[in-house]
N, CA, C and O atoms as CSV, one atom per row, in Angstrom:
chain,resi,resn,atom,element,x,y,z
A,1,UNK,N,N,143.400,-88.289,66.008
A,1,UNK,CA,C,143.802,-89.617,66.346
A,1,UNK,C,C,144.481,-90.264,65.147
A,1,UNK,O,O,144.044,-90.095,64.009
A,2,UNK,N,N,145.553,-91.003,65.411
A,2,UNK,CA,C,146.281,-91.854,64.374
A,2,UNK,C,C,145.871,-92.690,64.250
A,2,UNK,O,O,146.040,-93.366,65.265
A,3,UNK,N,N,144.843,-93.654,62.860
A,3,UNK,CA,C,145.019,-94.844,63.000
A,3,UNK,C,C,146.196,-95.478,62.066
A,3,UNK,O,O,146.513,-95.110,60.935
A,4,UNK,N,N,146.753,-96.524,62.839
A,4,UNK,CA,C,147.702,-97.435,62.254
A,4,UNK,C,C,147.033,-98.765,61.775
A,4,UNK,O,O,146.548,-99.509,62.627
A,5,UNK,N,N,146.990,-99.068,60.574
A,5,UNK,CA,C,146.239,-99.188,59.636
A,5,UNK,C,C,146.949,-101.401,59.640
A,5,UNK,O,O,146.322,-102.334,59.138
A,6,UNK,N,N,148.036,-101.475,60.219
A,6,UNK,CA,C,148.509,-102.931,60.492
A,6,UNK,C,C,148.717,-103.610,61.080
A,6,UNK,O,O,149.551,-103.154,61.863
A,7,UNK,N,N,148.516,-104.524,61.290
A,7,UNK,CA,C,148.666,-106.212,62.348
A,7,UNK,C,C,150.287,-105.735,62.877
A,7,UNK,O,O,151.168,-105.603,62.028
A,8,UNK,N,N,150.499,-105.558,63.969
A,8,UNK,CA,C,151.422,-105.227,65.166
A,8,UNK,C,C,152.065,-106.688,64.942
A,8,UNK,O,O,153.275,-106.720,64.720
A,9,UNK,N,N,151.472,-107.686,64.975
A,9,UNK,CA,C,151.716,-109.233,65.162
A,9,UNK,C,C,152.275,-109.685,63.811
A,9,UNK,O,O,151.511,-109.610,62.848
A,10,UNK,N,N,153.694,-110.212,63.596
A,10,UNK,CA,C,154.209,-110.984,62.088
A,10,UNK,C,C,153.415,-112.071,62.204
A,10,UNK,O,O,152.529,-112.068,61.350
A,11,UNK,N,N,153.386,-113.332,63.193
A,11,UNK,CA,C,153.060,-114.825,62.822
A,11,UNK,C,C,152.435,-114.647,63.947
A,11,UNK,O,O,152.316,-113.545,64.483
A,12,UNK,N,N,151.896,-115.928,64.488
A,12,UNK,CA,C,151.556,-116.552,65.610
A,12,UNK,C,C,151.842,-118.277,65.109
A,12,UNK,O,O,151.488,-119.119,64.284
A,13,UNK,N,N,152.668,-118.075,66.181
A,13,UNK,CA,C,153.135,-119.906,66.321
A,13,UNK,C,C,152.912,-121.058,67.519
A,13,UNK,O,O,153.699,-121.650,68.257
A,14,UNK,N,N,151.342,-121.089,67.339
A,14,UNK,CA,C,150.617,-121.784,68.612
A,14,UNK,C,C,150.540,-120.433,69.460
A,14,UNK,O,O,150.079,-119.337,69.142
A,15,UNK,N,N,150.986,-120.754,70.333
A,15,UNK,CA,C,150.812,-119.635,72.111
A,15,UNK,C,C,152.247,-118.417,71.614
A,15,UNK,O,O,152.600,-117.419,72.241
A,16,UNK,N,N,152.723,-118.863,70.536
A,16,UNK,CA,C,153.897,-117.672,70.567
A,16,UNK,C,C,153.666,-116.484,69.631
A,16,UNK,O,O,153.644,-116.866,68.461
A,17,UNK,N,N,153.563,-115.720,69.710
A,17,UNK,CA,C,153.400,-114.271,69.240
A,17,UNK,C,C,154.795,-113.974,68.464
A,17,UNK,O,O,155.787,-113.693,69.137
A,18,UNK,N,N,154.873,-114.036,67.039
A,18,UNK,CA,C,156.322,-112.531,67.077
A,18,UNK,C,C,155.692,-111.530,66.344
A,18,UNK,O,O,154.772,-111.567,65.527
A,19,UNK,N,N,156.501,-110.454,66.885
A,19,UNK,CA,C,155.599,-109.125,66.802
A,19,UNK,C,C,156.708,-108.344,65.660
A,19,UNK,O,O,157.671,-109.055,65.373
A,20,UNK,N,N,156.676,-107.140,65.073
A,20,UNK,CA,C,157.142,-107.340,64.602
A,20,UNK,C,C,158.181,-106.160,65.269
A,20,UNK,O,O,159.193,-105.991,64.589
A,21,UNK,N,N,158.081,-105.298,66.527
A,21,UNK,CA,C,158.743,-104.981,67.720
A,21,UNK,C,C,159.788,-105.818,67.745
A,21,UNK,O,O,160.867,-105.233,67.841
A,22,UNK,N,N,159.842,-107.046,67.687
A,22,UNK,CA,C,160.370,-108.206,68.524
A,22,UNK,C,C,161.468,-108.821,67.581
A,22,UNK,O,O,162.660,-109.092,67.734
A,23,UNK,N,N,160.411,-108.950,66.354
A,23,UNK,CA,C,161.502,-109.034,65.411
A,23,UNK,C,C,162.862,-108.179,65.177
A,23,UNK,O,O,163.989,-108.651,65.326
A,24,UNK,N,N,162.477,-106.381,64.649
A,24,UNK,CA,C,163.540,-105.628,64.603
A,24,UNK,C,C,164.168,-105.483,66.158
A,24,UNK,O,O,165.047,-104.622,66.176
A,25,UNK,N,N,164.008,-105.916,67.061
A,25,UNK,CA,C,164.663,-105.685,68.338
A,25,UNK,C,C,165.605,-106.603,67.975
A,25,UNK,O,O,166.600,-105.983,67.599
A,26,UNK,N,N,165.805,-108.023,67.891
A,26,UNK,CA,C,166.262,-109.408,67.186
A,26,UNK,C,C,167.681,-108.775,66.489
A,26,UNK,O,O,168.845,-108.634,66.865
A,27,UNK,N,N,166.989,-108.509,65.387
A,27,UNK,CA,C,167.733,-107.542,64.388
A,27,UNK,C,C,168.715,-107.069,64.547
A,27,UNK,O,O,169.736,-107.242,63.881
A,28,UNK,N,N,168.487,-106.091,65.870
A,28,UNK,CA,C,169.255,-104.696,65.781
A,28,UNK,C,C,170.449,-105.712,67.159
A,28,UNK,O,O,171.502,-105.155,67.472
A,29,UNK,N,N,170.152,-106.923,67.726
A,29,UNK,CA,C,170.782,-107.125,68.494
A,29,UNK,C,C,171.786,-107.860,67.433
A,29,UNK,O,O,172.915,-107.378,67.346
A,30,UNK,N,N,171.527,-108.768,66.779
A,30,UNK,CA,C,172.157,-109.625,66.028
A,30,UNK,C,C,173.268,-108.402,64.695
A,30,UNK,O,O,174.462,-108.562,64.441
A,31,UNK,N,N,172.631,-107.644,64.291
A,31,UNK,CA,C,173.654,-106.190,63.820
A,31,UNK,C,C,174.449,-105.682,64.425
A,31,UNK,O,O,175.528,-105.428,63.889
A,32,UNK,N,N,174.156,-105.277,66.049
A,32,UNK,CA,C,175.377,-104.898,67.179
A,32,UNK,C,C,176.434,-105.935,67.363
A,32,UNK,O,O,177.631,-105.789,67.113
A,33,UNK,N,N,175.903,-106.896,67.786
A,33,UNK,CA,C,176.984,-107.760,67.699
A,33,UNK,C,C,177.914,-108.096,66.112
A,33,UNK,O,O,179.134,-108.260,66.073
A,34,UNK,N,N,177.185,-108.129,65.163
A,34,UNK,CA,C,178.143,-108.050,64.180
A,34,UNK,C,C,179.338,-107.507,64.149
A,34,UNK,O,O,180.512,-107.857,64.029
A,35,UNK,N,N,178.578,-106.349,64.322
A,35,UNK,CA,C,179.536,-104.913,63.982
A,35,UNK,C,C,180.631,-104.593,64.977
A,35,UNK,O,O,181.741,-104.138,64.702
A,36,UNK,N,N,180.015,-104.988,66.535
A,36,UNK,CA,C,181.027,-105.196,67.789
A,36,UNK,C,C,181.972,-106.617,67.274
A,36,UNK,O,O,183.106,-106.590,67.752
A,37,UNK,N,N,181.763,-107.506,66.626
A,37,UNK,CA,C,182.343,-108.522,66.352
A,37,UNK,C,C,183.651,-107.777,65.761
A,37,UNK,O,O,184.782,-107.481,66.146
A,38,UNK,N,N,182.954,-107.661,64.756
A,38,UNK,CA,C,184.036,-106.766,63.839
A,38,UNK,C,C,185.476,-106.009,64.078
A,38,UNK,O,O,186.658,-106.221,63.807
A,39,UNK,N,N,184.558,-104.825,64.860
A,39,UNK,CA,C,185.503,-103.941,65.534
A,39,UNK,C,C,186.435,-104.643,66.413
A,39,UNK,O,O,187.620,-104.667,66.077
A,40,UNK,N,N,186.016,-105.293,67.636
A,40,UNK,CA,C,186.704,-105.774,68.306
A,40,UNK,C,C,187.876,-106.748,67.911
A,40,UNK,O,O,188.965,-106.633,68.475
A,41,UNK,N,N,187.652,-107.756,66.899
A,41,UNK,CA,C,188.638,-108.907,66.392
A,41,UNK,C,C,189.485,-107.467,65.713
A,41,UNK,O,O,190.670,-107.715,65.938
A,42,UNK,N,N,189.431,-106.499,65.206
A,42,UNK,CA,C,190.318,-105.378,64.449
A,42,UNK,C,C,191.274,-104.829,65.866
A,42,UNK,O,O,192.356,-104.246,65.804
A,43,UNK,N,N,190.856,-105.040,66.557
A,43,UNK,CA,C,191.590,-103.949,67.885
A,43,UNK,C,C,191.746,-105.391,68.500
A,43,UNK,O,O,191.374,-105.420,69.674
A,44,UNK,N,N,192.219,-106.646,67.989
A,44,UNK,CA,C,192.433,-107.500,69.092
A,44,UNK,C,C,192.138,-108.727,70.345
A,44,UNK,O,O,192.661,-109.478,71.168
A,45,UNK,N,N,190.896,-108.258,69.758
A,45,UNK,CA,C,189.812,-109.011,71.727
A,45,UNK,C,C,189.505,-109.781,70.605
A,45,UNK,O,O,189.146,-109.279,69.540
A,46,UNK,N,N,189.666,-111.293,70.849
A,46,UNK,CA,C,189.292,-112.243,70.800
A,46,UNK,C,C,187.720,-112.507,71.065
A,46,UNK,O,O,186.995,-112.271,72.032
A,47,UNK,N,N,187.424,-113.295,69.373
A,47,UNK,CA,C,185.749,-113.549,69.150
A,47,UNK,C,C,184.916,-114.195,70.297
A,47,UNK,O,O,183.735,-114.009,70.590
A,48,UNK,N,N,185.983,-115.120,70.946
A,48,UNK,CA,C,184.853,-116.009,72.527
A,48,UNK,C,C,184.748,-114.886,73.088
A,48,UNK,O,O,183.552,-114.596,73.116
A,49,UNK,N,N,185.533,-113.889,73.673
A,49,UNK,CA,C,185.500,-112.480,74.896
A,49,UNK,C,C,184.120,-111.367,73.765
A,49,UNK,O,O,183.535,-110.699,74.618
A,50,UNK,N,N,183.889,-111.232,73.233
A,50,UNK,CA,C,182.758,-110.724,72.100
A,50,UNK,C,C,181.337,-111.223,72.775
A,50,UNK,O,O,180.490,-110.639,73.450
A,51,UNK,N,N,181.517,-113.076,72.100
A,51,UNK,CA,C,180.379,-113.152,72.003
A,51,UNK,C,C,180.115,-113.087,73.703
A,51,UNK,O,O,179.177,-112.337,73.974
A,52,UNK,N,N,180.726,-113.693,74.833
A,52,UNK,CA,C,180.435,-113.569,75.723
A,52,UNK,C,C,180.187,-112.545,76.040
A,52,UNK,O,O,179.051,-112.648,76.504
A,53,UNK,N,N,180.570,-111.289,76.135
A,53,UNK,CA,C,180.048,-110.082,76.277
A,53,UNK,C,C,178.015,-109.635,75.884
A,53,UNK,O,O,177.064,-109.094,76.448
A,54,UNK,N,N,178.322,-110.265,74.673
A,54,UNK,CA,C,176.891,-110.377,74.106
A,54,UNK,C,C,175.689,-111.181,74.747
A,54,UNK,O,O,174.467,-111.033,74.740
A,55,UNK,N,N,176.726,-112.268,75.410
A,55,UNK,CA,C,175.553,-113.043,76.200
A,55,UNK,C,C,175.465,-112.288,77.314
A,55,UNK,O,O,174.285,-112.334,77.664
A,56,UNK,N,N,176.122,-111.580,78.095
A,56,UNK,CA,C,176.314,-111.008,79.231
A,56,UNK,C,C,175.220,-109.585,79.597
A,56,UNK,O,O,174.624,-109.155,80.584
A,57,UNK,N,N,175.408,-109.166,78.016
A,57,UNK,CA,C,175.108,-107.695,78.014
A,57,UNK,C,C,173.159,-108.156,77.123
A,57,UNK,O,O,172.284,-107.303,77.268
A,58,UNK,N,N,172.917,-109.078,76.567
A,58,UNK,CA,C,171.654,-108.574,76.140
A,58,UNK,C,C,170.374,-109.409,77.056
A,58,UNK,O,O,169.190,-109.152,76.834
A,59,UNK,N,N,170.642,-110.043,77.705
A,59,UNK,CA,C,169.897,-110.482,79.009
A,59,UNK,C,C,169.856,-109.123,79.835
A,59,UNK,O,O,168.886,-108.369,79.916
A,60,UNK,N,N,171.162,-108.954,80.459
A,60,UNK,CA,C,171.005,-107.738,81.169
A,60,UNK,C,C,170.137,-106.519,81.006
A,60,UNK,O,O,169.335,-105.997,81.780
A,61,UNK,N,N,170.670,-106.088,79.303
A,61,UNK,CA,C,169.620,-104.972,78.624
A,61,UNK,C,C,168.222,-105.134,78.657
A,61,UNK,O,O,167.493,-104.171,78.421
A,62,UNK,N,N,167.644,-106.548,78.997
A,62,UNK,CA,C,166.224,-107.157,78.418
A,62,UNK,C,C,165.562,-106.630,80.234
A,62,UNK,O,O,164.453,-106.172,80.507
A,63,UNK,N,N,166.651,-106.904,81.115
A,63,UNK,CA,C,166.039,-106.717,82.642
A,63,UNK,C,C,166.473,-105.419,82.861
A,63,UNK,O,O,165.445,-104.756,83.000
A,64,UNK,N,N,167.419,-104.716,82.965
A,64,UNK,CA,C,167.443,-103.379,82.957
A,64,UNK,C,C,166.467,-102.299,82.018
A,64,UNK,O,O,166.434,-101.073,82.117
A,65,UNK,N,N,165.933,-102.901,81.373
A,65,UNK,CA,C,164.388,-102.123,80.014
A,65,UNK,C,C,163.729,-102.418,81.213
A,65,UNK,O,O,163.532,-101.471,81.975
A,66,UNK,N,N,163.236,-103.857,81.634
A,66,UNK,CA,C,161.989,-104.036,82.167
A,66,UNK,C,C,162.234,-103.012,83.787
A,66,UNK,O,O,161.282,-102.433,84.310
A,67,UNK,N,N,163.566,-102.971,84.330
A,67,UNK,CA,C,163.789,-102.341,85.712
A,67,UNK,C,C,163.553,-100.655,85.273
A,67,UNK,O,O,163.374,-99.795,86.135
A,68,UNK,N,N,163.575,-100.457,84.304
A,68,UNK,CA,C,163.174,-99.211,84.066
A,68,UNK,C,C,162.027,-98.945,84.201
A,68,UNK,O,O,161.789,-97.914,84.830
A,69,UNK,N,N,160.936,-99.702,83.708
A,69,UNK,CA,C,160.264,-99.485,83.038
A,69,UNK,C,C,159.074,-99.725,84.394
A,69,UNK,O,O,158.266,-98.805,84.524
A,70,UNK,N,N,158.991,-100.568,85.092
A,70,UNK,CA,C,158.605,-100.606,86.423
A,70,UNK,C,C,158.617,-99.496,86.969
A,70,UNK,O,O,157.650,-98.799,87.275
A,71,UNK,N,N,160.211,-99.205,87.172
A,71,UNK,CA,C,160.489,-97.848,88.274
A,71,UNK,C,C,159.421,-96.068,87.842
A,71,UNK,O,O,159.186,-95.043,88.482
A,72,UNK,N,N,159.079,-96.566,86.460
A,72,UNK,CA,C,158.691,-95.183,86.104
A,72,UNK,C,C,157.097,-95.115,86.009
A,72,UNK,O,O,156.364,-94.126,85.972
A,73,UNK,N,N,156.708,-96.848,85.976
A,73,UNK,CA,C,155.599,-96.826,86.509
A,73,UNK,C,C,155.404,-97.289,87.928
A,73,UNK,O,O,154.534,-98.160,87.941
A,74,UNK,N,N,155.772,-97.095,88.852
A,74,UNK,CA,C,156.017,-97.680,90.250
A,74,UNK,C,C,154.654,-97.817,90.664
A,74,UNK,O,O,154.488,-98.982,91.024
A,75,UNK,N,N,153.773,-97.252,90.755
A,75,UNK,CA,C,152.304,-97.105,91.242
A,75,UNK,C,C,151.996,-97.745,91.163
A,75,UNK,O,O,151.705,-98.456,92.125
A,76,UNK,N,N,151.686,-98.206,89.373
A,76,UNK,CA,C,151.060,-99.312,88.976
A,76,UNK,C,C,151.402,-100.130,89.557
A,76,UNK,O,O,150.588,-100.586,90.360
A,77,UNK,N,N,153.003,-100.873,89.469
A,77,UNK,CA,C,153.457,-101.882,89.793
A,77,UNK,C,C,153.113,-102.246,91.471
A,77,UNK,O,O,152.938,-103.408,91.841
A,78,UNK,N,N,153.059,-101.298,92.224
A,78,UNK,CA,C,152.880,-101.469,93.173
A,78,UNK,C,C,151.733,-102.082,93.842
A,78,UNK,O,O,151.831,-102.642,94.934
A,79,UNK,N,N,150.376,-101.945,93.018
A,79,UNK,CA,C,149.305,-101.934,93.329
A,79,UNK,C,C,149.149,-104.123,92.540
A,79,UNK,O,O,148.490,-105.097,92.901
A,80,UNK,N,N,150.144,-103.878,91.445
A,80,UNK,CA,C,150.266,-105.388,90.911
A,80,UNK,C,C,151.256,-105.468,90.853
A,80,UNK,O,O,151.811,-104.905,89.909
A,81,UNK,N,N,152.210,-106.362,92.021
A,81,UNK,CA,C,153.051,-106.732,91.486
A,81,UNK,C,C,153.448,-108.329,91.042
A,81,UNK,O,O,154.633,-108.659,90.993
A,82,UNK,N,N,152.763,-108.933,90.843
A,82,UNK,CA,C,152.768,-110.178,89.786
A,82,UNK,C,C,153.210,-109.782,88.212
A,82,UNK,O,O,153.957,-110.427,87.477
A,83,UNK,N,N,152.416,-108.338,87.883
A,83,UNK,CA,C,152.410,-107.845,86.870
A,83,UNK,C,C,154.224,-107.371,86.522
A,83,UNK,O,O,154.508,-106.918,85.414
A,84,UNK,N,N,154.924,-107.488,87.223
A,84,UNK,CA,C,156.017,-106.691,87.523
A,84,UNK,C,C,157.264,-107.582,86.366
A,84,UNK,O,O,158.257,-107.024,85.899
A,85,UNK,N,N,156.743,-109.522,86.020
A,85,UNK,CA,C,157.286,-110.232,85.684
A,85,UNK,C,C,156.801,-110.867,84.585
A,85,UNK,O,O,157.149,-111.917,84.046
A,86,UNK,N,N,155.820,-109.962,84.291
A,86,UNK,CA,C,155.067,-110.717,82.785
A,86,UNK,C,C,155.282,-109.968,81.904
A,86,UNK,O,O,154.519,-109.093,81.496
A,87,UNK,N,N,156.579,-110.285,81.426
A,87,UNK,CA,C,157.211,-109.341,79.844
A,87,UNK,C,C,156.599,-109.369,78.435
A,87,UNK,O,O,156.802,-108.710,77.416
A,88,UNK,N,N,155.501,-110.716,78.866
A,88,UNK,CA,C,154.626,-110.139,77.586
A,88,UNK,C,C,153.511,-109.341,77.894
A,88,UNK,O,O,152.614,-109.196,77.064
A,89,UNK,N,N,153.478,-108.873,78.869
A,89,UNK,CA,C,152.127,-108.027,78.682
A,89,UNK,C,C,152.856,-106.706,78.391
A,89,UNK,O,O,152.216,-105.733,78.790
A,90,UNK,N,N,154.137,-106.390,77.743
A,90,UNK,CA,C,154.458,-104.967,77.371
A,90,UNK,C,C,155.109,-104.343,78.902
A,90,UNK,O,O,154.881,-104.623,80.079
A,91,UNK,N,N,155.989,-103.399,78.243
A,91,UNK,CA,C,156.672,-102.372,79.250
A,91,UNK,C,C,158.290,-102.384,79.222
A,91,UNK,O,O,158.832,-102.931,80.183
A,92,UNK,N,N,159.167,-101.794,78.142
A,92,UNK,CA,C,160.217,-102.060,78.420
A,92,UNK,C,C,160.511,-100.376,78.342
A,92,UNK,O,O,159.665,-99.516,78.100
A,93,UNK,N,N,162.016,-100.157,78.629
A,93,UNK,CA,C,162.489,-98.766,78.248
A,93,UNK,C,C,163.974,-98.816,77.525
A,93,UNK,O,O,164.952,-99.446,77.929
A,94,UNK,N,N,163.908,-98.223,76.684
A,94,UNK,CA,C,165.045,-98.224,75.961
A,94,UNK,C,C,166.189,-97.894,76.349
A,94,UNK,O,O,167.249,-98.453,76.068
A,95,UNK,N,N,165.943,-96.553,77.311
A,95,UNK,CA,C,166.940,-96.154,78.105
A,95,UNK,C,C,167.339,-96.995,79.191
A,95,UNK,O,O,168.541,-96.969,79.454
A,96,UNK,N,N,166.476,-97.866,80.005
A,96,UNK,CA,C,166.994,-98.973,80.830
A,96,UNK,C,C,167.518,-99.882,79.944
A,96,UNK,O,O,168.612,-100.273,80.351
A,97,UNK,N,N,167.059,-100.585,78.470
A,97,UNK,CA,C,168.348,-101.442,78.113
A,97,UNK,C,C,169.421,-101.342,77.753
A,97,UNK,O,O,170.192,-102.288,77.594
A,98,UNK,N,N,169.759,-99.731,77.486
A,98,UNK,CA,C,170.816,-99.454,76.947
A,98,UNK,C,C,171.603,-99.324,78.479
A,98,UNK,O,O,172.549,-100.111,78.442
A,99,UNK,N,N,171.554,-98.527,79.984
A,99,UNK,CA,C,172.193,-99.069,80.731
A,99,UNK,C,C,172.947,-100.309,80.936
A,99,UNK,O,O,174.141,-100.594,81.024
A,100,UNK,N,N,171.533,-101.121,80.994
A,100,UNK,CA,C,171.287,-102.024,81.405
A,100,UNK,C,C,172.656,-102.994,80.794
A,100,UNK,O,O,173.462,-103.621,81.481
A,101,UNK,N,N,172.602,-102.856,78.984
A,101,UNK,CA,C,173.680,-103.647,78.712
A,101,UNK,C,C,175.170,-103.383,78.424
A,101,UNK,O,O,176.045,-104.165,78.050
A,102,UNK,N,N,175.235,-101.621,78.794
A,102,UNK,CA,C,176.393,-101.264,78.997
A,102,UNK,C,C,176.978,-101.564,80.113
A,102,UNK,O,O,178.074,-102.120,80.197
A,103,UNK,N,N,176.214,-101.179,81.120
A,103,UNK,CA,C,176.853,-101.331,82.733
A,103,UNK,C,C,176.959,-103.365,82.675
A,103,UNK,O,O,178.070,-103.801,82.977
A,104,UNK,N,N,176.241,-104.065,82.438
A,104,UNK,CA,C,176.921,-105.523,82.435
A,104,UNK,C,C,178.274,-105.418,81.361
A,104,UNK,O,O,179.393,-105.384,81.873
A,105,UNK,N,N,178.142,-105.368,79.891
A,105,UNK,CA,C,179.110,-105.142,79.445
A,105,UNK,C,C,180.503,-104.625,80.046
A,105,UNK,O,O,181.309,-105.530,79.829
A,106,UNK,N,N,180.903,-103.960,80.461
A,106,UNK,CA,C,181.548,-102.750,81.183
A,106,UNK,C,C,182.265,-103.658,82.450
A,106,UNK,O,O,183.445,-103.984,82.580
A,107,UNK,N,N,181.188,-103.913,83.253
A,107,UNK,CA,C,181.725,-104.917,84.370
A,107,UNK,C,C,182.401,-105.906,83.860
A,107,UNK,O,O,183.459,-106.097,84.459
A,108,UNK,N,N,182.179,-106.698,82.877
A,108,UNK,CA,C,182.685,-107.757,81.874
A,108,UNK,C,C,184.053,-107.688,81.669
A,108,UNK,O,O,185.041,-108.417,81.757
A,109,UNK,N,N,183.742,-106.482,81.344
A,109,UNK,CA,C,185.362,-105.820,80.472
A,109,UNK,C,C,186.407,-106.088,81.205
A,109,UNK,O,O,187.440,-106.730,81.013
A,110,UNK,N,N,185.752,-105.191,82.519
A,110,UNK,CA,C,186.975,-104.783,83.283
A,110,UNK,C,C,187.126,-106.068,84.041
A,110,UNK,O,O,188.284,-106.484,84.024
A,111,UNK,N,N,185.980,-107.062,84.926
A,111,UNK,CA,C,186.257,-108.530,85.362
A,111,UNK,C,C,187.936,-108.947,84.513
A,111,UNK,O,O,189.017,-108.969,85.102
A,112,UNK,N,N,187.749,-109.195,83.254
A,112,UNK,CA,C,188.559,-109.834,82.042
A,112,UNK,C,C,189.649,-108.592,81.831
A,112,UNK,O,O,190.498,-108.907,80.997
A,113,UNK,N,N,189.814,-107.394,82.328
A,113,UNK,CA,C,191.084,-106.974,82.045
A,113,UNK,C,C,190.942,-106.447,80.495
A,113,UNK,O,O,191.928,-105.768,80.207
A,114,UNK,N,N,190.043,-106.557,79.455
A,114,UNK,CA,C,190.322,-106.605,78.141
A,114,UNK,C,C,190.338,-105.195,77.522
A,114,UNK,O,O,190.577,-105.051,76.323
């Protein structure tokens, strides 16, 4: 057995939890977009068509994790599904957010022609 030897949890701020999951998730979204910032103003596409993309695509990624993540536990969910909408009790998939915020992205694109 592994024990992991640290507080999972950075702060607690009243009823809010940040974890530190939550944090580097934060992170790595606020780095993609950088770096998509970047690239994109170099090839042209205009910074509003970016960030909108970003708003478009990391909501999406956040429900396409959780639509994953359901589907692969379906049983469970089935037996609770209240449980199906409480994103803090855990359950996302990486592979559903990465769909998740390509396929919105993508639709985006092509909506806008860009």
């Amino acid at each position: 057995m592994i024990t992991i030897s640290f507080d999972p949890n950075l702060l607690q701020l009243g009823p809010i939890i940040v974890g530190w999951h939550g944090l580097f998730s934060a992170l790595a979204v606020l780095v993609g977009v950088a770096v998509g910032l970047r690239e994109a103003v170099a090839r042209g596409v205009s910074e509003d068509d970016v960030y909108t993309i970003a708003m478009v695509s990391v909501p999406a990624g956040i429900v396409g994790a959780r639509l994953f993540h359901v589907v692969d536990f379906l049983d469970f969910y089935r037996a609770n599904p209240v449980q199906t909408v409480l994103l803090t009790e855990g359950g996302l998939s990486v592979y559903g957010g990465i769909v998740g915020g390509v396929v919105a992205g993508a639709l985006y694109i092509w909506w806008r022609r860009l």
